[in-house]
C-alpha positions as CSV (number, residue, x, y, z in Angstrom):
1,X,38.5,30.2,-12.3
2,X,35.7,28.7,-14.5
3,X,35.0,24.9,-13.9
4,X,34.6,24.4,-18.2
5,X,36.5,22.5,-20.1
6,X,39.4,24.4,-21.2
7,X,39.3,23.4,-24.8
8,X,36.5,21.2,-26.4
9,X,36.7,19.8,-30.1
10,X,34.0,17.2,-31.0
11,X,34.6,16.6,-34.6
12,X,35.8,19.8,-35.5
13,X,36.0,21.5,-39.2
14,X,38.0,24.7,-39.5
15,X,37.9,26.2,-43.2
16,X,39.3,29.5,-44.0
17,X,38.7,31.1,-47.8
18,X,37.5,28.0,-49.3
19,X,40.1,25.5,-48.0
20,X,40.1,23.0,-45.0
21,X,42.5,24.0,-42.3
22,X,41.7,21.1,-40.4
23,X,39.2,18.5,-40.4
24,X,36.9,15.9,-38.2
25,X,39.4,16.6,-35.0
26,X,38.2,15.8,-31.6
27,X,39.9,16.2,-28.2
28,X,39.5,18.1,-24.8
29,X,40.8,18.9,-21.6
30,X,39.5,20.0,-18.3
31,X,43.0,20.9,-17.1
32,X,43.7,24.2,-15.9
33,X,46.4,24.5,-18.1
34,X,47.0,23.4,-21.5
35,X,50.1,22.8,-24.3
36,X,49.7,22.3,-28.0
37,X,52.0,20.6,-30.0
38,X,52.4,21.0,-33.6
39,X,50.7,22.7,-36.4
40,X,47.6,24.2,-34.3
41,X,47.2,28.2,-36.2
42,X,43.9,26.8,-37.6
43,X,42.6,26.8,-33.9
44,X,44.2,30.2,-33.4
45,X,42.7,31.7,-36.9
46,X,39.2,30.3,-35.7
47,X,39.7,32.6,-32.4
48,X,41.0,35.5,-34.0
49,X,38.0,35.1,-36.4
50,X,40.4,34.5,-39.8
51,X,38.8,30.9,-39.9
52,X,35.2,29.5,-39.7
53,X,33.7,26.3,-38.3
54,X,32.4,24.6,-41.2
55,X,31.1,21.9,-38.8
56,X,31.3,20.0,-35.5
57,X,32.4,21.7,-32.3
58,X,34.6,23.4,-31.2
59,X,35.2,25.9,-26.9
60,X,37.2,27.7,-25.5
61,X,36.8,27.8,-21.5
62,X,32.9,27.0,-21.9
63,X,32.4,29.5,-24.8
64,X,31.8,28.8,-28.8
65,X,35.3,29.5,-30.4
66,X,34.1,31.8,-32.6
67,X,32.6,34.0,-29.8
68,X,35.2,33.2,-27.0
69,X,37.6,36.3,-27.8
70,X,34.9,38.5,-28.7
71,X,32.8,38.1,-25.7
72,X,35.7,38.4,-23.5
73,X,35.7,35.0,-21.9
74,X,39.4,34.4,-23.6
75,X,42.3,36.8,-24.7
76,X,44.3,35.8,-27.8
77,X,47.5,36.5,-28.2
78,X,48.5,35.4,-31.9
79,X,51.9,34.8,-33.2
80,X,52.4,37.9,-35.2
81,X,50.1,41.2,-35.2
82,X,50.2,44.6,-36.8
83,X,50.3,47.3,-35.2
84,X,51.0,51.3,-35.9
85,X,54.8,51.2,-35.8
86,X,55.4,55.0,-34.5
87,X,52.6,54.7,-31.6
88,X,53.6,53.9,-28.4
89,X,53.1,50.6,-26.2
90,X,50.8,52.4,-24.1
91,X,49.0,54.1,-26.4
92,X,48.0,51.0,-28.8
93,X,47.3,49.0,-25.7
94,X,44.5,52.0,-24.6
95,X,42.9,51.8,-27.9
96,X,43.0,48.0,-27.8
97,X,41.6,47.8,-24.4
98,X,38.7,50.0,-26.1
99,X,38.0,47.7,-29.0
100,X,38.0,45.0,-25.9
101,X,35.0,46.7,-24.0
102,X,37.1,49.0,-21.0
103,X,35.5,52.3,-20.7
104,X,37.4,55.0,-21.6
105,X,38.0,56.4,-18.4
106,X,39.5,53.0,-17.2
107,X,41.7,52.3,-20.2
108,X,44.9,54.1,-19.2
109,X,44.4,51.9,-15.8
110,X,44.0,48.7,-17.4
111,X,46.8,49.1,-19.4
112,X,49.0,49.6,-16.5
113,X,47.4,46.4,-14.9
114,X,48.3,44.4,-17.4
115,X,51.8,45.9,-17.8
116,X,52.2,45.5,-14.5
117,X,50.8,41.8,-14.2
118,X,53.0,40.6,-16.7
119,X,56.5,42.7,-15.7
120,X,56.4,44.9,-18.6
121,X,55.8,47.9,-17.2
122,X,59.1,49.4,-18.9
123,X,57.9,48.7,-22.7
124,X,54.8,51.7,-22.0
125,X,56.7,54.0,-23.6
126,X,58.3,52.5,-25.9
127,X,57.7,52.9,-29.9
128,X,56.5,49.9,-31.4
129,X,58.5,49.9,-34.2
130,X,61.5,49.6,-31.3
131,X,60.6,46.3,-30.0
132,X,62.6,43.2,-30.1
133,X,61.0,39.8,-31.5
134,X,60.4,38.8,-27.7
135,X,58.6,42.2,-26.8
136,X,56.5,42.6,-29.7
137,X,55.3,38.7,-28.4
138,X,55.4,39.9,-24.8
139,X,53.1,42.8,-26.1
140,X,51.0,40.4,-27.5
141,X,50.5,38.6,-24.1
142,X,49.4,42.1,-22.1
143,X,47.2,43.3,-25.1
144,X,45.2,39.4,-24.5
145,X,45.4,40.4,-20.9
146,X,43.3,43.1,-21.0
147,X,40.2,42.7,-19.2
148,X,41.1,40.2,-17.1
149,X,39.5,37.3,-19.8
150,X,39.3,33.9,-17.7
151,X,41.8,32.3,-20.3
152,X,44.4,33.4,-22.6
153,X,45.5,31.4,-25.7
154,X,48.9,32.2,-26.6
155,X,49.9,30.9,-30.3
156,X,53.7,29.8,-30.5
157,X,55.1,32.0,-28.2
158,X,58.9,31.2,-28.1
159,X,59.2,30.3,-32.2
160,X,62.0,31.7,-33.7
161,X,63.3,33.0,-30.3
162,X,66.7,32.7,-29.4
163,X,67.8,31.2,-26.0
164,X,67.7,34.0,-24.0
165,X,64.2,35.7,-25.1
166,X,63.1,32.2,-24.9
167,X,63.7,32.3,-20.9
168,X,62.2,35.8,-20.9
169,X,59.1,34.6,-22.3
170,X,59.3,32.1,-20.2
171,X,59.2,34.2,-17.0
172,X,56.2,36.3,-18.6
173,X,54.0,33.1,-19.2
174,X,54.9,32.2,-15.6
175,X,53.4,35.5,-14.5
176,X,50.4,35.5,-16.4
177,X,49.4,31.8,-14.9
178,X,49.0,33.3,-11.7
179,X,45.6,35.2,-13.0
180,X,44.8,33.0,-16.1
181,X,43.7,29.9,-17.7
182,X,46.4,28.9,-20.3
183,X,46.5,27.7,-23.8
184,X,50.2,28.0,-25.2
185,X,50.9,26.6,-28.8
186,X,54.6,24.9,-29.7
187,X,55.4,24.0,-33.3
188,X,57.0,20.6,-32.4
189,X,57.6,17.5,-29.5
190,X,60.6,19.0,-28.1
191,X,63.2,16.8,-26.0
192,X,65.0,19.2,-23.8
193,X,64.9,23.2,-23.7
194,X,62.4,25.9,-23.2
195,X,59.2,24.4,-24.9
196,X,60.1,21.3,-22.9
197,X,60.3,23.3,-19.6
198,X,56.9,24.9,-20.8
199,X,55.0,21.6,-21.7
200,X,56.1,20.4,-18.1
201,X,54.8,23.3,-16.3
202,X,51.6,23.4,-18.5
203,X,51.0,19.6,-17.7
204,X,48.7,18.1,-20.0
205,X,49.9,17.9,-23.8
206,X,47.6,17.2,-26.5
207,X,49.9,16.6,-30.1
208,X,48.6,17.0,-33.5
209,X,50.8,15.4,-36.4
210,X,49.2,15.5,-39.7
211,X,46.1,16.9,-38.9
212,X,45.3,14.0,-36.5
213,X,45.9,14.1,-32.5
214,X,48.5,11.3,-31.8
215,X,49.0,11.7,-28.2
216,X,46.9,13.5,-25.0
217,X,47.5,13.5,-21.4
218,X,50.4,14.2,-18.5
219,X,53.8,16.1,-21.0
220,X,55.5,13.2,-19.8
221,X,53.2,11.1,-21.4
222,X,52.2,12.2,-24.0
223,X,55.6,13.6,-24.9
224,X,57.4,10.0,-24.2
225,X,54.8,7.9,-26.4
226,X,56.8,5.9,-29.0
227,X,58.0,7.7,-32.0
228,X,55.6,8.2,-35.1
229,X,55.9,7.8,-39.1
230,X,53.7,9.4,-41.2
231,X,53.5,7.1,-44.1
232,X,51.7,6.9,-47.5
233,X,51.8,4.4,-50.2
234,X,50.5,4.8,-53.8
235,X,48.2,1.3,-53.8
236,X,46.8,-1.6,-51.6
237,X,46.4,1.0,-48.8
238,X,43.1,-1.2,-47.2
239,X,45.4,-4.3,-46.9
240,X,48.4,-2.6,-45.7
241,X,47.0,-1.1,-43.2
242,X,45.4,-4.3,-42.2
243,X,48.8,-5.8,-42.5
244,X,50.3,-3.4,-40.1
245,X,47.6,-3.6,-37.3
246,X,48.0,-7.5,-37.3
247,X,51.7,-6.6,-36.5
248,X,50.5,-4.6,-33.3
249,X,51.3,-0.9,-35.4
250,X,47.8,0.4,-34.5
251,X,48.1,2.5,-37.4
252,X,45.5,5.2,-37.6
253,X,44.5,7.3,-40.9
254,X,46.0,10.9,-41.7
255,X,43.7,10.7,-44.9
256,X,40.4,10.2,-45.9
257,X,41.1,7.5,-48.3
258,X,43.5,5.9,-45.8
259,X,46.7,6.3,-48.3
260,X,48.7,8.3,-45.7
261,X,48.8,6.6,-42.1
262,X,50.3,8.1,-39.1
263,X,52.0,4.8,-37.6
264,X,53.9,4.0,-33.8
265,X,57.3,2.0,-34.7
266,X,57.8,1.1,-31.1
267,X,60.6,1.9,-28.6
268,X,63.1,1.1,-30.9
269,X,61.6,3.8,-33.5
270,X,63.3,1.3,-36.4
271,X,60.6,1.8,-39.8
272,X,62.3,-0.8,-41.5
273,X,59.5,-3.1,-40.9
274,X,57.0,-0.4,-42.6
275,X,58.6,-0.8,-45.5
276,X,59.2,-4.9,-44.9
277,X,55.2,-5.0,-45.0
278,X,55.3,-2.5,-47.9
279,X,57.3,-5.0,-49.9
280,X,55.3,-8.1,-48.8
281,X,52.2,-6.8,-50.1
282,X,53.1,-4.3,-53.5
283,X,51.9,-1.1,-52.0
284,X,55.0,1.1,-52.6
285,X,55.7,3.8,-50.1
286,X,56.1,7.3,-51.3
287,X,56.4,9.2,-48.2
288,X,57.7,7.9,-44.6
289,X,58.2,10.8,-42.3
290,X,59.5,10.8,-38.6
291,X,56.4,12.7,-36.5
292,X,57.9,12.4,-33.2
293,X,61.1,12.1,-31.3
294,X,61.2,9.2,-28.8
């Protein structure tokens, strides 16, 4: 396995027709694994190449985002994806192992591989208009398989699951680690359940709330961190904030003109005294919005 940083963002700007998907984000991690928490598609539509990057940087296992699927140094396996409902497993993953690069003559052999790799061997012959939520996901998985990339990123794999394709998606991400670099996407902190039991075996977390990252590191610490408020006032923003870091909040801005602030309450995760400073100073809040479960 590659000795690169498994994801890289120095100030990253993702735009996608026109509009900012996300802006002026920078983390990393040199884990071997990694989890995402919260609203990370932007990321995802970057890979798949839906989404540009406006400026900044932003890699994937060593490799420019924008190029990293393409060139083969990571498989993506998106939430949702078309694909011609009356062909067979088998027979889409052939053709999409030839739009990956695999000879023709090797195709029908990779396809096995990956079926194989991942315990799906019994979906080949399957319609894909057949397949469960789960399968169509687990699909996914062996079609970013193909070729053996170095990483796959895998974007919200168990949303909308119910318990039981949860576990079997589960055991398919399990197999998959054993010959790849992960990056696995949830939608939010979870306390207990099979995102938790994913985080934890991922081990290092990095959270984005609001289009800021709030937390990186160890799921258990990053995941355990103090619950967060998303809060924005209509006036006196500048002195509020002020206000609120003199009060050992550390509040950091989810806005360019610092009117929303993504704010840590403490253990006791009580925002009465948000809106105690709020009242003190005239800057009426508008929005105050849990980000994070203790």
């Amino acid at each position: 396995m590659s000795d690169a940083p498994l994801l890289l963002l120095d100030a990253a700007r993702i735009d996608a027709g026109g509009a900012v998907l996300l802006d002026g984000v920078s983390c990393g991690s040199s884990a071997p694994e990694l989890g995402l928490v919260g609203a990370w598609s932007p990321l995802f539509a970057l890979l798949g190449g839906q989404a540009t990057l406006a400026s900044g940087r932003a890699e994937i296992g060593g490799a420019p985002a924008r190029l990293a699927a393409s060139s083969g140094r990571v498989g993506l396996a998106p939430r949702s994806a078309a694909r011609p409902p009356a062909w067979e497993v088998r027979r889409w993953l052939a053709y999409a192992a030839r739009l990956a690069g695999v000879p023709a003559r090797g195709a029908r052999a990779e396809v096995s591989r990956a079926l194989e790799e991942l315990g799906l061997t019994a979906l080949a012959a399957r319609p894909c208009s057949s397949l469960t939520p789960f399968e169509r996901r687990a699909c996914s998985l062996a079609e970013a398989a193909l070729g053996a990339p170095p990483v796959l990123a895998v974007e919200a794999p168990l949303a909308g699951l119910d318990e039981p394709a949860e576990q079997a998606m589960l055991a398919v991400l399990e197999r998959a680690r054993a010959r790849h670099r992960l990056i696995v996407s949830v939608e939010t902190a979870p306390a207990t359940g099979a995102a938790k039991n994913l985080l934890d075996a991922l081990g290092e977390v990095i959270v984005l709330q609001a289009g800021r990252v709030v937390a990186e590191g160890s799921a258990e610490t990053a995941l355990g961190r103090a619950p967060r408020y998303l809060v924005r006032v209509t006036r006196h923003a500048a002195a509020f904030a002020a206000a609120l870091a003199e009060r050992g909040f550390a509040p950091t801005r989810a806005s360019p003109d610092g009117a929303r602030l993504v704010v840590e309450v403490g253990a006791a995760g009580d925002p009465s005294a948000l809106v105690e400073v709020a009242l003190e100073l005239g800057a009426p809040i508008v929005e105050l919005a849990p980000l994070a479960p203790a």
